[in-house]
MIVORO-442991 format. One record per residue: z, y, x of N, C-alpha, C in turn. Coordinates in nm, 3 decimals. Layout:
BEGIN
REC       nz       ny       nx      caz      cay      cax       cz       cy       cx
REC        Z        Y        X        Z        Y        X        Z        Y        X
...
This chain:
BEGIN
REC       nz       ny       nx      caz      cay      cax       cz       cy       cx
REC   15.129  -11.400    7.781   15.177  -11.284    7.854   15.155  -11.157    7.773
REC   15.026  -11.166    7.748   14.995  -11.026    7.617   15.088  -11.001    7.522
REC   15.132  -11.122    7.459   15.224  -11.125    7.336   15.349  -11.083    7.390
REC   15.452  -11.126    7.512   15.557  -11.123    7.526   15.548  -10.920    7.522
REC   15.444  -10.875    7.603   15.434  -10.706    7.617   15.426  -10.632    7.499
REC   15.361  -10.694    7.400   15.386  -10.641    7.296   15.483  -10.664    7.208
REC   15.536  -10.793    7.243   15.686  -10.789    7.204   15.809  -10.689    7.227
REC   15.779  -10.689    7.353   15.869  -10.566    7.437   15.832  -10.417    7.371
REC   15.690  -10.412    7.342   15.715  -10.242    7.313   15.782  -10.199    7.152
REC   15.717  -10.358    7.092   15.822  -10.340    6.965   15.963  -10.302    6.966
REC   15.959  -10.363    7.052   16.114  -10.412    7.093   16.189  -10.257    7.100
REC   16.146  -10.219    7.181   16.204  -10.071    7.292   16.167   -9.974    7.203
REC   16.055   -9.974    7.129   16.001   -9.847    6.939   16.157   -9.888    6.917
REC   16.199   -9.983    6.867   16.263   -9.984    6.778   16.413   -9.929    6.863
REC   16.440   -9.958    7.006   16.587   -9.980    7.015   16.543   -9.776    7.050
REC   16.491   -9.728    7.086   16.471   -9.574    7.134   16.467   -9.510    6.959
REC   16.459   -9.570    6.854   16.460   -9.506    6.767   16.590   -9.482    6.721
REC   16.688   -9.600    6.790   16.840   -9.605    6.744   16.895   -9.511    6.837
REC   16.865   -9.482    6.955   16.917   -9.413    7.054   16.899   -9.254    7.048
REC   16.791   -9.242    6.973   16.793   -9.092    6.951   16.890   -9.086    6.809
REC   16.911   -9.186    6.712   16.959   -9.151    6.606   17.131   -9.109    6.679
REC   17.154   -9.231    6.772   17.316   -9.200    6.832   17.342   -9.085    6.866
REC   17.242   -8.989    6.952   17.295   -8.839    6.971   17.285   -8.810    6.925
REC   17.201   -8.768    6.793   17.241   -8.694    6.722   17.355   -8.741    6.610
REC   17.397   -8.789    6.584   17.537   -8.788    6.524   17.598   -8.673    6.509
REC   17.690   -8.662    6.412   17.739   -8.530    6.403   17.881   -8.608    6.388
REC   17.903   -8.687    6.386   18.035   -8.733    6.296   18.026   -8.774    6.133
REC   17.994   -8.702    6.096   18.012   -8.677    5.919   17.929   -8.764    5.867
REC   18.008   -8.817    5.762   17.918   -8.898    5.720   17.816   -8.832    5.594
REC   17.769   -8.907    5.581   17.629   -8.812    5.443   17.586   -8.898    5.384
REC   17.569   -8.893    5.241   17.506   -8.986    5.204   17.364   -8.972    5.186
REC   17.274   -9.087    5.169   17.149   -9.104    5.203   17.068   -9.053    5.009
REC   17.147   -9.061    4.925   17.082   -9.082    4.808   17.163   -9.002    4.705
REC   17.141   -8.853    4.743   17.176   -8.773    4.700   17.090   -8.745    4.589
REC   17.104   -8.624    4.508   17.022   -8.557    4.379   16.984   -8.677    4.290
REC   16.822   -8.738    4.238   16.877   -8.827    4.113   16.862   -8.995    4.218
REC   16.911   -9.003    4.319   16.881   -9.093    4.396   16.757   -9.250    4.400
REC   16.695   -9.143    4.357   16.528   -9.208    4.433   16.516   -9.187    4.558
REC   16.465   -9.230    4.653   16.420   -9.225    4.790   16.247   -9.278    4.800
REC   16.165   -9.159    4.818   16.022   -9.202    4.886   16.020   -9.194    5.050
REC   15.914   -9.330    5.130   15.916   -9.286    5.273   15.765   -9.299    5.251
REC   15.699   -9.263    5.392   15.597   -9.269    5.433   15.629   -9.354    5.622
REC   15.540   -9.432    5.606   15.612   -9.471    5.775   15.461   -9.538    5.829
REC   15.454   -9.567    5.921   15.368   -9.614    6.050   15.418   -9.814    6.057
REC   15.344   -9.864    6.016   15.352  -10.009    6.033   15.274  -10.080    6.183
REC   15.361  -10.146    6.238   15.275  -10.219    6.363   15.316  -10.371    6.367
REC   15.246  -10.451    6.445   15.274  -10.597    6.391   15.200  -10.683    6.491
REC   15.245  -10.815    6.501   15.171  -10.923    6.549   15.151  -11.007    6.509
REC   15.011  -11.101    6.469   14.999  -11.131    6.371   14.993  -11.340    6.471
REC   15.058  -11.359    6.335   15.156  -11.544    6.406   14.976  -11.604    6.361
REC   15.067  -11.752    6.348   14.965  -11.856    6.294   14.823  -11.868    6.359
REC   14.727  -11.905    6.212   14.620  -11.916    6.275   14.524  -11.773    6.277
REC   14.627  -11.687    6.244   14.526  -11.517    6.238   14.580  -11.487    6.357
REC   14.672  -11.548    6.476   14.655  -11.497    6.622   14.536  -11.513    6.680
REC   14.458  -11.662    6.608   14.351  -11.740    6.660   14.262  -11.624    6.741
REC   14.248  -11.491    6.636   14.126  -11.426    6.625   14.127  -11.291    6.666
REC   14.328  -11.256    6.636   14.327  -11.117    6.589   14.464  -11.059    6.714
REC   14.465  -10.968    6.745   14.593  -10.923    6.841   14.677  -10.864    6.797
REC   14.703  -10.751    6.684   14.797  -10.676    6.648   14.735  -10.621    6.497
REC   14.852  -10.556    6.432   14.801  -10.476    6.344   14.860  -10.347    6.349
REC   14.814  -10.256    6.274   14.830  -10.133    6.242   14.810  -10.034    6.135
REC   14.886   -9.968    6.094   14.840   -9.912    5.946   14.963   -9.807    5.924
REC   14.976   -9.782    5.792   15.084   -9.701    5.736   15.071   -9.711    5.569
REC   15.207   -9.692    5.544   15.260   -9.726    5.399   15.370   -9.613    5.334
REC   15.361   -9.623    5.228   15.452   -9.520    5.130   15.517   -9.614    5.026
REC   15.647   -9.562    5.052   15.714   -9.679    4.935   15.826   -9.614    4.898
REC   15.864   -9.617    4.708   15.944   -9.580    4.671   16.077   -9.669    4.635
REC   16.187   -9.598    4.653   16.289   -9.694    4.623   16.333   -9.630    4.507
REC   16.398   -9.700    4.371   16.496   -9.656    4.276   16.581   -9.692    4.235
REC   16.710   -9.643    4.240   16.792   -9.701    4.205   16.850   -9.805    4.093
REC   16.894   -9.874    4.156   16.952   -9.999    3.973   17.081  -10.001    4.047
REC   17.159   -9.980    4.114   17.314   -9.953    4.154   17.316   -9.823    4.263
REC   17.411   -9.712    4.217   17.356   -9.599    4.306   17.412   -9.697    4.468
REC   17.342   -9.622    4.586   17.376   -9.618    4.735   17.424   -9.757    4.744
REC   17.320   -9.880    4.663   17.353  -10.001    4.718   17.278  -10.093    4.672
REC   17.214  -10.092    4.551   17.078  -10.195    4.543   16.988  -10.113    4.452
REC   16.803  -10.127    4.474   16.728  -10.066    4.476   16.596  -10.130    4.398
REC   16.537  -10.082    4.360   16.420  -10.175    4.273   16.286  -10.070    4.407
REC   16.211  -10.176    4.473   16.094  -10.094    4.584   15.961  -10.093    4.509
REC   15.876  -10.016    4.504   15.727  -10.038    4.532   15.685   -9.952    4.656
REC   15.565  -10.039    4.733   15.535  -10.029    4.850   15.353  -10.048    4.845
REC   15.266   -9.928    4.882   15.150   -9.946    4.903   15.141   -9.917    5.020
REC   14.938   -9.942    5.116   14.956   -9.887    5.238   14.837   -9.963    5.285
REC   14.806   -9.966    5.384   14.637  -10.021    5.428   14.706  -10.067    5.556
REC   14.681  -10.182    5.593   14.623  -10.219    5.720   14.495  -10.290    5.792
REC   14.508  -10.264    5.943   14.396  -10.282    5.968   14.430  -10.416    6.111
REC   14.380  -10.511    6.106   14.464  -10.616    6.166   14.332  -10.640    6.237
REC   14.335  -10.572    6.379   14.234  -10.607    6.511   14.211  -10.693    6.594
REC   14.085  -10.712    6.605   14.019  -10.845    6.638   14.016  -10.824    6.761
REC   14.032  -10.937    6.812   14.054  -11.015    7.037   13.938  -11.003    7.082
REC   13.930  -10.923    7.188   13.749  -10.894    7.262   13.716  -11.052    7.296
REC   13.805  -11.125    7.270   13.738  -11.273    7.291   13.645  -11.348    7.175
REC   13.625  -11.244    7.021   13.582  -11.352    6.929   13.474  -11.227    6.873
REC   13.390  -11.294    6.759   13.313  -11.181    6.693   13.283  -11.163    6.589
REC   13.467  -11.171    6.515   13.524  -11.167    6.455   13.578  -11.016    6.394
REC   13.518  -10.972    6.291   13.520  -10.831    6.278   13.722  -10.800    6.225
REC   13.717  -10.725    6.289   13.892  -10.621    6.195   13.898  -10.687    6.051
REC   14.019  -10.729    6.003   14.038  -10.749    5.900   14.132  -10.670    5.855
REC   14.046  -10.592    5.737   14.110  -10.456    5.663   14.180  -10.461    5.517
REC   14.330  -10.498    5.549   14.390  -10.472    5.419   14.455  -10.372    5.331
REC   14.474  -10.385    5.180   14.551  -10.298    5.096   14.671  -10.411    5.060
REC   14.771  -10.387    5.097   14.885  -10.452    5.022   14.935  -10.425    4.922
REC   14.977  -10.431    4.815   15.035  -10.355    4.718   15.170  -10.459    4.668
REC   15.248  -10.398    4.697   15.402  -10.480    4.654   15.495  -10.454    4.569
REC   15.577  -10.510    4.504   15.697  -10.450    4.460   15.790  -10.568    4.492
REC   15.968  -10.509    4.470   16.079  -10.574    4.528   16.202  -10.558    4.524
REC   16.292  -10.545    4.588   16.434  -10.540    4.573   16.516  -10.513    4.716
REC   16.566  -10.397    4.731   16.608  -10.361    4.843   16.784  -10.358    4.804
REC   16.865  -10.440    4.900   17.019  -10.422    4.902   17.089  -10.378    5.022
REC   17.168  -10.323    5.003   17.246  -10.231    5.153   17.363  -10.283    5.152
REC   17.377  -10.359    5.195   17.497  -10.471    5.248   17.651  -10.388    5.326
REC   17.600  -10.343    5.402   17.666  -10.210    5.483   17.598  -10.049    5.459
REC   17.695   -9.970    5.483   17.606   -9.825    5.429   17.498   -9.829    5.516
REC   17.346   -9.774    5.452   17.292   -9.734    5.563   17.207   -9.889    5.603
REC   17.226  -10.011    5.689   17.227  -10.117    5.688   17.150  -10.213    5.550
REC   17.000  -10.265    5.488   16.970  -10.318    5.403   16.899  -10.462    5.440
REC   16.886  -10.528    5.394   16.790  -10.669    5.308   16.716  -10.600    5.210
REC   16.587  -10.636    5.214   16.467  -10.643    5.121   16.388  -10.692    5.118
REC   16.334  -10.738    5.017   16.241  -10.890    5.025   16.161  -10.786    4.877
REC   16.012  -10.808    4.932   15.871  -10.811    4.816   15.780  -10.917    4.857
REC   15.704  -10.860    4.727   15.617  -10.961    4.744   15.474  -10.916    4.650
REC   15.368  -10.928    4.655   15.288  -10.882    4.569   15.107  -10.936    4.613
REC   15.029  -10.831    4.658   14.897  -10.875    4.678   14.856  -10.831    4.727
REC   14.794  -10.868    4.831   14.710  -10.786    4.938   14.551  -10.764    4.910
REC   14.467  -10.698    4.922   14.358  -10.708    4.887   14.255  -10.678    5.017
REC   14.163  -10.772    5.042   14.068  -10.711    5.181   13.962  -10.645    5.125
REC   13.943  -10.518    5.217   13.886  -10.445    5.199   13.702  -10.487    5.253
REC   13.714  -10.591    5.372   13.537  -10.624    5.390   13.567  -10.788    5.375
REC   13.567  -10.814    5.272   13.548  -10.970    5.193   13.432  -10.989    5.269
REC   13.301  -10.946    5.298   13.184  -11.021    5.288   13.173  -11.047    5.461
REC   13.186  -10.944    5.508   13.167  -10.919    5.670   13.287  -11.014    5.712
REC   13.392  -11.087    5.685   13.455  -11.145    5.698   13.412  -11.309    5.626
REC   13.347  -11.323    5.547   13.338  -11.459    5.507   13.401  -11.507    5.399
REC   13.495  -11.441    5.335   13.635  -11.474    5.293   13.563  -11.467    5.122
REC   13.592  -11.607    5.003   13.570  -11.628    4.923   13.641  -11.543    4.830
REC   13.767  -11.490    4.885   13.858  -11.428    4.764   13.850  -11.306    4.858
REC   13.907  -11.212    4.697   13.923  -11.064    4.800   14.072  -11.031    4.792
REC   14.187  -11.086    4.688   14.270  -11.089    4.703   14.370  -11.198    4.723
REC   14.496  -11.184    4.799   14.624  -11.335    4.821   14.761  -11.280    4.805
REC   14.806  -11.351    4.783   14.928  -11.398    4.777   15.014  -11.319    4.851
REC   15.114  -11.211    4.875   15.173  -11.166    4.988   15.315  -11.142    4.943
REC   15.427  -11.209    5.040   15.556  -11.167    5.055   15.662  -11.136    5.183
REC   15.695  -11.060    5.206   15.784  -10.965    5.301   15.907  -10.956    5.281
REC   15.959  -10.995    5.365   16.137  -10.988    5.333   16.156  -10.923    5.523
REC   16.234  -10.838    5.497   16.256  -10.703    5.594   16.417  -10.680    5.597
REC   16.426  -10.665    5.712   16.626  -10.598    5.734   16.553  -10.473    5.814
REC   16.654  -10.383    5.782   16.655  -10.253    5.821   16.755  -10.192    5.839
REC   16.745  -10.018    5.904   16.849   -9.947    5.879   16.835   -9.781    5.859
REC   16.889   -9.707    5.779   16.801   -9.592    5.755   16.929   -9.484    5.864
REC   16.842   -9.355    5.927   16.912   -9.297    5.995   16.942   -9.168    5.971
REC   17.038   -9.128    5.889   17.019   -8.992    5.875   17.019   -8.854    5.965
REC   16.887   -8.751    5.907   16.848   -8.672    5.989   16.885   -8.534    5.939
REC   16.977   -8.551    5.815   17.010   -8.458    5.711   16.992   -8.426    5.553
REC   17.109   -8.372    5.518   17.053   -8.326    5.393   17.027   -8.511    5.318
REC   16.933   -8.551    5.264   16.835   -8.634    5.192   16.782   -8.694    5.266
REC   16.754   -8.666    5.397   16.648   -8.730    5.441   16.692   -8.793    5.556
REC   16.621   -8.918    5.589   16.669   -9.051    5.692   16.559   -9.081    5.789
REC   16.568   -9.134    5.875   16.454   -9.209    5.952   16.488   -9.397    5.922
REC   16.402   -9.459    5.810   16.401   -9.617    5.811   16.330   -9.690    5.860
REC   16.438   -9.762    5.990   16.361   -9.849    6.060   16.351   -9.993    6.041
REC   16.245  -10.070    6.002   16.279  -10.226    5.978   16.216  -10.319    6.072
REC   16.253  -10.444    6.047   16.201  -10.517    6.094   16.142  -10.619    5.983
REC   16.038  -10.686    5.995   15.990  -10.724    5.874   15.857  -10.907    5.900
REC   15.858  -10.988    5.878   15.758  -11.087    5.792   15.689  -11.040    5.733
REC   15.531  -11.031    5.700   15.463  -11.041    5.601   15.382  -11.140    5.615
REC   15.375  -11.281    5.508   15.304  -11.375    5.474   15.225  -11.335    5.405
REC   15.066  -11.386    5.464   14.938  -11.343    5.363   14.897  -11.458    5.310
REC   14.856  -11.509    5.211   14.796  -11.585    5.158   14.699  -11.643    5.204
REC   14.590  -11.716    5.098   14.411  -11.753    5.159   14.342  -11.683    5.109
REC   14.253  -11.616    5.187   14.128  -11.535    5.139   13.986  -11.664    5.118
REC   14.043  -11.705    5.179   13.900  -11.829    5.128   13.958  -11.973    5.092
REC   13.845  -12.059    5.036   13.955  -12.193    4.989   13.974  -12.290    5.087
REC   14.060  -12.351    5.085   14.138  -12.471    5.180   14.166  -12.413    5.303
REC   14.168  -12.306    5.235   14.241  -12.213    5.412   14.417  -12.225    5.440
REC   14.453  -12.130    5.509   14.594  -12.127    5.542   14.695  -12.035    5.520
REC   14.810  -12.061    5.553   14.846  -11.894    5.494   14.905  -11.855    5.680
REC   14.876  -11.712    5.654   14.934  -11.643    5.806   15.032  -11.543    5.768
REC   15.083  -11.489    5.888   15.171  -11.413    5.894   15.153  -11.314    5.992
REC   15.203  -11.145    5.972   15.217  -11.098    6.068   15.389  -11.059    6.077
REC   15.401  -11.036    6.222   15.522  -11.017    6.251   15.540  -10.843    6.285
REC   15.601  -10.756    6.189   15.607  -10.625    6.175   15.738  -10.523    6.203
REC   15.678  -10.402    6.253   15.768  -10.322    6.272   15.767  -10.217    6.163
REC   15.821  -10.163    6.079   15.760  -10.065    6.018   15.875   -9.901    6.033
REC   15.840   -9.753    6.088   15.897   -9.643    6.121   15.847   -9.584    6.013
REC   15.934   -9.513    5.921   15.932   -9.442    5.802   16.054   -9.348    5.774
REC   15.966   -9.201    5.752   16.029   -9.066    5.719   16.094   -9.103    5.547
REC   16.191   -9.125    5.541   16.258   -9.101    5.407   16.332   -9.003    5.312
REC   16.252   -8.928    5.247   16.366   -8.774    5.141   16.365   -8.865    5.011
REC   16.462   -8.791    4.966   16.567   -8.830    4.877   16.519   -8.698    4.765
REC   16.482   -8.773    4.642   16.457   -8.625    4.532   16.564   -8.609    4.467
């Protein structure tokens, strides 16, 4: 029941983010990757985390900055993506927060204007290895995300995705998990 509610508020972040983008419309179209078309965002990540890290953990939360650059203008993109999360533990276990750094790079394509596919992949690193148990301090991590960026003017967009991130094993003969993510990010264009 918990999960389906937090399904829903994902759900409704995301469809109220499209609904404010609809009024404001102006008509005109604009492009997103103006001047030497790089695009940096900063955005707010939220998530539910699958597998056996539901066992322990209820949601995550954090925020990330990620640059895009161009390798075809206003249609495919070379990403790097840093950012911390903090993936909170169920008043049922006593099982401390597990605190990550992700650090990624990747490939973002815009299929339709506006409209992308992007898939990274890189390494996550935990930040309390010991208070956690966990033999390694870094794993394995890849994210493949559809999105859509909204323009708010000028350069700058609101990108909303939806996103996978598979984590690796922090300790041996472990498993790999996943959280299931939303990520809201302010995007200008230099």
């Amino acid at each position: 029941m918990k999960n389906s509610i937090k399904i829903s508020v994902l759900a409704l972040s995301l469809l109220s983010v499209f609904t404010i983008n609809a009024n404001a419309q102006d008509g005109t179209p604009k492009s997103t990757t103006d001047g030497s078309g790089i695009r940096l965002s900063i955005g707010l990540d939220a998530g539910l985390p699958l597998g056996k890290l539901k066992n322990n953990y209820n949601w995550s939360g954090g925020a990330s900055v990620e640059a895009d650059m161009p390798i075809i203008r206003d249609q495919f993109y070379y990403t790097v993506k840093a950012g911390f999360t903090d993936v909170f533990a169920s008043n049922t276990t006593t099982a401390p927060d597990m605190q990550l750094i992700p650090v990624k790079a990747g490939l973002k394509y815009f299929f339709i204007k506006n409209v992308y596919v992007q898939g990274e992949a890189g390494a996550a690193f935990v930040t309390n290895k010991t208070s956690l148990g966990y033999t390694k301090a870094a794993a394995f991590v890849y994210e493949p995300q559809i999105g859509v960026l909204f323009n708010v003017g000028g350069k700058n967009s609101i990108d909303a995705g939806v996103n996978y991130q598979n984590i690796g094993e922090f300790y041996d003969n472990g498993t790999h998990s996943g959280i299931l993510g939303l990520r809201v990010a302010y995007s200008f264009g230099l």
